[in-house]
C-alpha positions, 0 to 999 in steps of 0.5 A: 033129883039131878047131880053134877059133879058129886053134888046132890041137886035140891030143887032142879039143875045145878052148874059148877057144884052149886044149888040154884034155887029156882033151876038157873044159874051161872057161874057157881053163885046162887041166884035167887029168883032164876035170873043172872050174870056176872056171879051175883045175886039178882034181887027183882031177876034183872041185873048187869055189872054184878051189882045188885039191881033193887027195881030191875030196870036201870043200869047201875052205873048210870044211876049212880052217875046221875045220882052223883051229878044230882048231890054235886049240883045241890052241894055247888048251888047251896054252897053257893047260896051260902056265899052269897049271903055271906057277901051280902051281910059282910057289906052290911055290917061294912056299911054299918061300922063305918056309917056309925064311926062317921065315915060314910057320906 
């Protein structure tokens, strides 16, 4: 095998005494399938931010931005909906309190 700095290389290179399993890496962190930045592990060989990537294609913040954007809408318009009935059953029961105590027309 290789060694770099007093450490013995398993499968193929090693960078900042380190085993990498499939002969790339960077930054002293191991990599799983051969690709990645920012010091963490890679699941698909895609990744950016230091966050995990489980598909591999998207930018982890963008997703979790528009994630939350998507939980925010739904939250506000149940909300919402829940307000509205509320509304709606309290007039209800308005109308019918003061119909029965003979006070509406």
């Amino acid at each position: 095998g290789y060694g770099d700095g007093g450490r013995e290389k398993y499968p193929l290179y090693v960078e900042g005494g380190r085993e990498t399993y499939k002969g790339y890496g960077e930054g002293g962190i191991e990599i799983f399938q051969g690709y990645g930045e920012g010091g963490m592990e890679t699941y698909q060989g895609y990744g950016e931010c230091g966050i995990q990537n489980y598909e591999g294609h998207m930018e982890v913040e963008n997703k979790i931005i528009m994630d939350m954007g998507r939980v925010v809408e739904k939250v506000i318009s149940y909300m919402w909906k829940v307000v509205e009935k509320v509304i709606r059953d309290m007039k209800r029961l308005e109308y019918k309190l003061f119909r029965d105590m003979g006070r509406v027309e």
